[in-house]
C-alpha positions in Angstrom: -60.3 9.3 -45.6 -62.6 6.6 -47.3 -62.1 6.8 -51.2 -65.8 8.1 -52.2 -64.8 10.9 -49.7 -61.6 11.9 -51.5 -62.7 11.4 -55.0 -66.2 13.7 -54.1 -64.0 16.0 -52.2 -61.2 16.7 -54.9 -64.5 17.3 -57.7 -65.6 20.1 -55.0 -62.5 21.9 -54.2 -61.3 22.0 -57.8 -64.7 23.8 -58.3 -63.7 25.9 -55.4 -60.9 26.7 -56.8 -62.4 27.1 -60.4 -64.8 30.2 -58.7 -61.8 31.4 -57.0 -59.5 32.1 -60.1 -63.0 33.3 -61.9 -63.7 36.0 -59.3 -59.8 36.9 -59.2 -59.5 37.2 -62.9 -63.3 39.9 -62.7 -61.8 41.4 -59.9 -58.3 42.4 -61.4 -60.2 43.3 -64.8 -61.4 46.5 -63.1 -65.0 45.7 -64.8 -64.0 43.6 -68.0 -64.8 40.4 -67.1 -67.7 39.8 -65.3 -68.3 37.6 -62.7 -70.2 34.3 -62.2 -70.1 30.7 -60.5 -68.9 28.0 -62.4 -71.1 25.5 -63.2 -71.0 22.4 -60.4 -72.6 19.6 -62.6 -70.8 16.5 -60.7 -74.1 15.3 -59.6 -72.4 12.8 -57.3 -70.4 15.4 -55.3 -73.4 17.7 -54.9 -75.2 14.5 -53.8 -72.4 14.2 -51.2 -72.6 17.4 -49.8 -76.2 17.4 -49.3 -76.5 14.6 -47.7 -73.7 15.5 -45.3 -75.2 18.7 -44.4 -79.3 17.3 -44.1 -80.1 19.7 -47.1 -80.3 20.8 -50.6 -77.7 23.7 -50.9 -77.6 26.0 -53.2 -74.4 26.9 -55.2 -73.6 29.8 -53.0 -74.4 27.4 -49.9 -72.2 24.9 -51.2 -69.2 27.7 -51.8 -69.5 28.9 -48.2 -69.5 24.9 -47.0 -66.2 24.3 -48.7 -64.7 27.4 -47.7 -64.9 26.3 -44.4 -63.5 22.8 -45.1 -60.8 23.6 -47.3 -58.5 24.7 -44.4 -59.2 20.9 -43.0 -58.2 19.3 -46.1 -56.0 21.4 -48.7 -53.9 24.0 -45.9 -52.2 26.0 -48.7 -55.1 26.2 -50.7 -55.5 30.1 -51.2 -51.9 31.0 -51.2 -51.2 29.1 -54.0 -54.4 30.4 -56.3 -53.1 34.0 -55.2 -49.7 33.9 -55.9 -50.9 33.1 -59.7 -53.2 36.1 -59.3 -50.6 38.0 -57.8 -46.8 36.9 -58.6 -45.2 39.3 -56.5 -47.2 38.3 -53.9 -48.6 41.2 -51.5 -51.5 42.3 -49.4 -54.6 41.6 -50.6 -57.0 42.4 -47.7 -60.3 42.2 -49.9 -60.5 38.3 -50.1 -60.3 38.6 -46.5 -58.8 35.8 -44.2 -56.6 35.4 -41.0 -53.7 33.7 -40.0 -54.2 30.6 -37.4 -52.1 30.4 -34.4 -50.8 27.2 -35.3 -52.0 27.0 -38.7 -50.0 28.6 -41.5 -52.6 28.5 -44.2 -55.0 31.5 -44.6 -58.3 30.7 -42.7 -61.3 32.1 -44.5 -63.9 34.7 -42.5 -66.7 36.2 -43.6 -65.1 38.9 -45.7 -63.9 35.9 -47.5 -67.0 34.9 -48.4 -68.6 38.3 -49.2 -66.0 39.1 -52.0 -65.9 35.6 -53.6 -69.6 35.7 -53.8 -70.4 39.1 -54.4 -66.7 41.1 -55.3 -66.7 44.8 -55.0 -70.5 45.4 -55.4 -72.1 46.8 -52.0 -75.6 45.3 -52.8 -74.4 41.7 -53.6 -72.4 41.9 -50.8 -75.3 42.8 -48.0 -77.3 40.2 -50.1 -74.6 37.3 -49.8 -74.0 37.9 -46.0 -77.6 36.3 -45.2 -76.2 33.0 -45.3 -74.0 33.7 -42.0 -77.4 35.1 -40.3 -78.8 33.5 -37.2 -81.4 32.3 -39.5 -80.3 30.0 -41.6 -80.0 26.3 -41.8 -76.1 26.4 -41.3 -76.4 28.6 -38.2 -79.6 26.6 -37.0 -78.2 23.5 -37.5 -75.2 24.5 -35.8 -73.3 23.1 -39.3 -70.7 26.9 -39.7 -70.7 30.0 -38.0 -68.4 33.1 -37.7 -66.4 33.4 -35.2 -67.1 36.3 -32.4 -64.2 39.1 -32.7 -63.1 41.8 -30.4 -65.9 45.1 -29.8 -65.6 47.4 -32.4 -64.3 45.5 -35.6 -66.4 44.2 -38.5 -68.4 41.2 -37.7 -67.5 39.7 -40.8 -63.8 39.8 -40.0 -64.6 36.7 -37.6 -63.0 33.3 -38.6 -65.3 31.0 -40.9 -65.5 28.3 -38.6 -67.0 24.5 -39.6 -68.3 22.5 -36.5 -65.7 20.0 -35.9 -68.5 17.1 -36.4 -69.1 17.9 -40.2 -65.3 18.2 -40.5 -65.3 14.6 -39.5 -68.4 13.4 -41.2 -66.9 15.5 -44.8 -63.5 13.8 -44.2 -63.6 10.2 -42.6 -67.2 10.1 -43.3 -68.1 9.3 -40.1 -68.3 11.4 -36.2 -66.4 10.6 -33.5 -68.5 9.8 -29.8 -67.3 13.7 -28.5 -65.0 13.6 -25.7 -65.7 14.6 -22.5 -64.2 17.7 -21.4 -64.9 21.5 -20.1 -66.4 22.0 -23.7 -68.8 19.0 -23.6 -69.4 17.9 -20.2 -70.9 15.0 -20.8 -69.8 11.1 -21.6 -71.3 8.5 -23.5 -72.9 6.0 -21.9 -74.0 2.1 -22.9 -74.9 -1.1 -21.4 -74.3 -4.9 -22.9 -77.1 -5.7 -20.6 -80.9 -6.5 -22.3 -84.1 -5.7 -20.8 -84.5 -8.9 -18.7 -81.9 -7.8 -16.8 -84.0 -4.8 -15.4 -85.8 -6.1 -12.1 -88.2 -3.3 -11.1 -91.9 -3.0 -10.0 -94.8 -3.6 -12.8 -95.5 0.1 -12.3 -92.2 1.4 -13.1 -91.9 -1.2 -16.3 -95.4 0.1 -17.0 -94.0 3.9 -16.8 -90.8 3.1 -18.7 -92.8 1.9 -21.9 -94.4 5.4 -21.9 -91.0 6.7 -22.5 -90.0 4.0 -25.6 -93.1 5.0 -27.1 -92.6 8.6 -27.2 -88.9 8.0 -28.5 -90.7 5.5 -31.0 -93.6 7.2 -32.3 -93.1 11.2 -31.4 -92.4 12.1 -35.1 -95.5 10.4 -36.3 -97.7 12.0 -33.3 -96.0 15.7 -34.0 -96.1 15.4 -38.2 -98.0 13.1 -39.2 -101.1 13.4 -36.9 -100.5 17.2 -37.3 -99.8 17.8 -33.1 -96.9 19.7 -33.1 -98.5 22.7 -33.1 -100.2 21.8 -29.8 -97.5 20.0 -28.2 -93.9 21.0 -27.0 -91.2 19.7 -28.6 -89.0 17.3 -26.3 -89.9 14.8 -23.0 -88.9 15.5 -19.9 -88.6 12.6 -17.3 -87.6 12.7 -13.5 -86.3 8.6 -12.6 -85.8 9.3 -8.5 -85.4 6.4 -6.0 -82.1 5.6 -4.0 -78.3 4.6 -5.5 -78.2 1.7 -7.2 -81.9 1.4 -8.3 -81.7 0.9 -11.9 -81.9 4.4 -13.3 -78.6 4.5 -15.1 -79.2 1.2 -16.8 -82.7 2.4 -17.6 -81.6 5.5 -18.9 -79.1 2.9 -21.2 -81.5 0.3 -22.4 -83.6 3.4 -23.6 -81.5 4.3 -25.4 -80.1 0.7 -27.0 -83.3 -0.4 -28.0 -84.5 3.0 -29.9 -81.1 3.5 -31.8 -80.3 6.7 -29.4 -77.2 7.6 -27.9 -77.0 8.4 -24.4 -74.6 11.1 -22.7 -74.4 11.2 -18.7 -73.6 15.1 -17.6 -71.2 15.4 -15.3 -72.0 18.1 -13.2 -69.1 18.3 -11.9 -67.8 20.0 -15.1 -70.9 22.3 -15.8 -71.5 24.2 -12.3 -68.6 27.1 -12.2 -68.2 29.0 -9.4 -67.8 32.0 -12.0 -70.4 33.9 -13.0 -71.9 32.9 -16.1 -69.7 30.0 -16.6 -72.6 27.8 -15.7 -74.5 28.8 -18.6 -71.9 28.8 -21.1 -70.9 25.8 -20.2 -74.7 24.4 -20.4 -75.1 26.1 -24.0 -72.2 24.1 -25.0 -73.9 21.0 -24.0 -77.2 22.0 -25.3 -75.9 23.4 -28.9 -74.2 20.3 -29.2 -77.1 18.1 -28.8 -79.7 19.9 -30.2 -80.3 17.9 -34.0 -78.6 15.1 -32.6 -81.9 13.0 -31.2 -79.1 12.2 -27.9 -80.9 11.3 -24.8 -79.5 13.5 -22.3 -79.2 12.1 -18.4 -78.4 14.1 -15.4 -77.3 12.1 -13.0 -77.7 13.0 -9.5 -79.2 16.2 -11.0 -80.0 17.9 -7.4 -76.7 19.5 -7.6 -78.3 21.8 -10.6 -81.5 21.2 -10.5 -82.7 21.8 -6.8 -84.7 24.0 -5.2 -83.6 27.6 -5.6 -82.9 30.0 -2.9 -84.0 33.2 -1.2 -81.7 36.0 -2.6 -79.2 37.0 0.2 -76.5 37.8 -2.3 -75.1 38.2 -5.6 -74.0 34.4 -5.6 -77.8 33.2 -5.3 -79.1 35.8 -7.4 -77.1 34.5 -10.3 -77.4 30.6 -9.1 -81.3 31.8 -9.4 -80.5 32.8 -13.0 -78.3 29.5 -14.0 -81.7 27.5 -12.9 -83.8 29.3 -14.8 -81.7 29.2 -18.0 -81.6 25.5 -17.4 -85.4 25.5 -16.7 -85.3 27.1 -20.2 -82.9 25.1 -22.5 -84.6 21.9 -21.1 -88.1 22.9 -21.9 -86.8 23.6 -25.6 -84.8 20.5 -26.0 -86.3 18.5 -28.9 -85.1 15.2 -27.5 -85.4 12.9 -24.2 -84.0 14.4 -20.8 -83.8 12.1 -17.5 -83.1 14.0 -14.5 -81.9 11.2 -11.9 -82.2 12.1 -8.2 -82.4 10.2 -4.6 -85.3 12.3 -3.8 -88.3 13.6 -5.5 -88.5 16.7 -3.1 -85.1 17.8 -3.8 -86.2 18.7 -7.7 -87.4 22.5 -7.9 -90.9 22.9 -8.1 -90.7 24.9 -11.5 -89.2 21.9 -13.2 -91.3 18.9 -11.5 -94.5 20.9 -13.2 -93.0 20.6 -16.2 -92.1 16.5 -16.2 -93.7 14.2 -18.7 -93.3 11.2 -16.5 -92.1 11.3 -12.7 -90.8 7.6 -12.0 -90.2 6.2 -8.5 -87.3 3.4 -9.0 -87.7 2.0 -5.1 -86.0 -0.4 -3.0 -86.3 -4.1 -4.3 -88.4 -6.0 -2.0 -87.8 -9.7 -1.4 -88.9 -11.3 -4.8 -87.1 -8.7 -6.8 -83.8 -9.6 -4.9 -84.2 -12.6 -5.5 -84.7 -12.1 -9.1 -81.7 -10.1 -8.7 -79.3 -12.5 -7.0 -80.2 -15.6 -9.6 -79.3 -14.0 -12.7 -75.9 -11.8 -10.9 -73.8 -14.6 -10.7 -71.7 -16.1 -13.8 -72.9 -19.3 -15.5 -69.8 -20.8 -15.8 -69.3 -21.2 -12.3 -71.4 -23.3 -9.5 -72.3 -22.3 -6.6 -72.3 -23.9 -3.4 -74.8 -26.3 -1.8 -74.8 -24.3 1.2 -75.7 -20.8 -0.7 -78.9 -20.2 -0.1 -80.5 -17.3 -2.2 -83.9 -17.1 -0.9 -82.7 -16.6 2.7 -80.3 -13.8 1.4 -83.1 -12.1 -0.3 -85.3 -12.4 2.6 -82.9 -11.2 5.6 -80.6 -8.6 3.7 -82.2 -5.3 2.2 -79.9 -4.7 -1.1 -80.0 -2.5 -4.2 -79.3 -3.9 -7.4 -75.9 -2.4 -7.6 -75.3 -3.8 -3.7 -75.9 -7.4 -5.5 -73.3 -7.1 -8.6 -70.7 -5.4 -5.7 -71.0 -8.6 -3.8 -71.2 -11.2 -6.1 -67.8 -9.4 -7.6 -66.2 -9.7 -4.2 -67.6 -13.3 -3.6 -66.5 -14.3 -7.3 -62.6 -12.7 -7.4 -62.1 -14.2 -3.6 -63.0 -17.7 -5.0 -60.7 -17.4 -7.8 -57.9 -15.8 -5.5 -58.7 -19.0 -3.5 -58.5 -21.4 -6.2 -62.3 -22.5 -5.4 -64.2 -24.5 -7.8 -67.5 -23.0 -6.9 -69.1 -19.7 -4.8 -69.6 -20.2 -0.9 -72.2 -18.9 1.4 -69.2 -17.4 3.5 -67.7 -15.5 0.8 -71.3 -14.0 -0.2 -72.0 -13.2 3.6 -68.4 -11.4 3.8 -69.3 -9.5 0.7 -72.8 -8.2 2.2 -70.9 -7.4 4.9 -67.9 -5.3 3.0 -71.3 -3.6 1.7 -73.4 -2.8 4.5 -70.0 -1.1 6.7 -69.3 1.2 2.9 -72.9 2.3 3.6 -73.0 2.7 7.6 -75.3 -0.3 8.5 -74.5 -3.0 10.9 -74.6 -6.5 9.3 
């Protein structure tokens, strides 16, 4: 934990701990002592918290916020503020709070936070509770929530819980890239490469810039030029062409050059064959990114995004209804989405209506491979004087990808070889390594 982060964090939980022992000693008074927050006049900590957050909170905001943490931080921190309340220890189900499965430490819920910040009287109580509604900034920014808890018992006896990312950001001061997993099934993605490196048409260059400017100058168009009442949040953007075309790296340089980060779905991990696993798993994803200005890419996104079917059965009436959610959690994303596909017609209609851009990455043609084949192969090494790039670009149709695969071959057999420079032979035996993967005869 950096320093700044431990000295802000041990001014905030001693305040925590200050309103605790306040609203123990009111409640135990039966009436004589009444209740209120301590002053928090460590201008630095508040500063801390608010920054963390992307808000100014209020002192009751900041109470529930540290709630949540403390668990994180300071595991025995109630237990030892109750045993001075209560020496003999003993239930004390008003302030609330569960056991962990592996924690020992009390967890806080929301009964937690209704008797610290409004003790035994009903109205305070209903009052205090809005700050775990749907409505505010901690629920909207996805920041704390309660946990759900079984049909039939109190909402508020749900688990205060923090999102892990502003546990991280409170404690190390900085997030972790997520993982990917069934939770989040998506992986960050990057590329060392720069924009020369991108050999595509003029028109698809052209169309590409249409995307950097919207993830450039969006904010401006929405808030300063007053749009965004006119204009849906988010961009939508279909790249489809064959494998191997530059969509990926696209998708990458995007987001290198406008400060984004960029997580590839893996579909793979978001279509269930259980019902309503689909969208759970896609509202995981969605939640995740929504305040996080990710670019999201769905690569080879016919697997979720295709055409849907005639209903025959209960299977496609709900992979009818996993679309549609789709259709709708894309349409209300704020940020940039890139559905990849080999084929334009395989999209559903319902989302191809509802693309910003619709960008054809095709087959290079002759000048483009040779574009491609000039700057694939390392510097440090020569090739050659029978390699002869113009023919290859003329007399072999490749992809981009094809290129890198062959020049790697070419490259790890000369070095295998103890070669001081690339041959001809080796590039021809790569192309043809290539063509056989893909079913063509060299």
């Amino acid at each position: 934990m950096p320093m700044h982060n431990a000295t802000h964090l041990q001014t905030a939980f001693h305040y925590l701990a200050q309103a605790v022992r306040l609203r123990l000693q009111a409640h135990f008074s039966k009436g004589e002592t009444l209740f209120s927050l301590p002053v928090y006049d460590d201008e630095g900590s508040k500063a801390f918290l608010d920054q963390a957050v992307g808000f100014q909170l209020k002192d009751e905001e900041r109470v529930v916020l540290l709630l949540a943490l403390v668990p994180h931080a300071v595991p025995n921190f109630f237990e030892k503020i109750i045993l001075e309340a209560l020496p003999k220890s003993g239930d004390f189900p008003e302030l609330g709070g569960v056991k962990g499965k592996h924690h020992r430490g009390m967890i806080p819920t929301g009964d937690t936070v209704l008797f610290l910040l409004g003790g035994d009287e009903l109205g305070q109580r209903l009052e205090v509770g809005k700050v775990l509604e749907a409505v505010h900034p901690f629920n909207q920014r996805k920041i704390l929530y309660l946990e759900g808890v079984r049909e039939g018992e109190p909402s508020m006896s749900g688990r205060l819980i923090l999102d892990e990312e502003y546990v991280q950001l409170l404690l190390k001061g900085y997030v972790s890239v997520p993982k990917l997993s069934a939770q989040f099934p998506a992986q960050y993605i990057s590329t060392q490469l720069e924009w020369e490196g991108l050999v595509l048409p003029h028109k698809t260059l052209h169309q590409i810039q249409e995307l950097k400017h919207w993830v450039n100058y969006n904010d401006t168009l929405l808030y300063d030029w007053d749009m965004h009442k006119k204009i849906k949040p988010g961009y939508r953007a279909l790249f489809y062409g064959p494998p191997g075309t530059g969509k990926t790296l696209t998708a990458t340089l995007l987001g290198k050059y406008t400060s984004k980060e960029v997580f590839r779905i893996d579909l793979s991990l978001v279509v269930s064959k259980y019902i309503g696993e689909t969208e759970k798993n896609l509202a995981n994803l969605f939640d995740k990114a929504q305040n996080k200005n990710w670019i999201l890419f769905f690569d080879e996104a016919d697997a979720l995004f295709g055409k849907r079917t005639d209903v025959r059965d209960a299977h496609d009436k709900y992979a009818n209804q996993e679309v549609a959610y789709l259709l709708q959690r894309v349409e209300n994303y704020p940020g940039l989405v890139i559905l990849s596909s080999n084929y334009r017609s395989n999209i559903d209609d319902a989302f191809t209506r509802r693309f910003n851009s619709i960008i054809h990455f095709p087959l290079p043609n002759s000048q483009d491979r040779f574009r491609l084949w000039a700057q694939a192969f390392p510097q440090k090494v020569a090739l050659s004087r029978d390699v002869d790039l113009e023919f290859l670009s003329q007399h072999y149709e490749l992809t981009g990808a094809n290129i890198i695969n062959i020049v790697q071959y070419a490259c790890l057999y000369s070095l295998a070889q103890e070669r001081d420079s690339i041959s001809m032979d080796l590039i021809q035996r790569g192309i043809k390594k290539e063509f056989s993967k893909e079913g063509k005869v060299y």
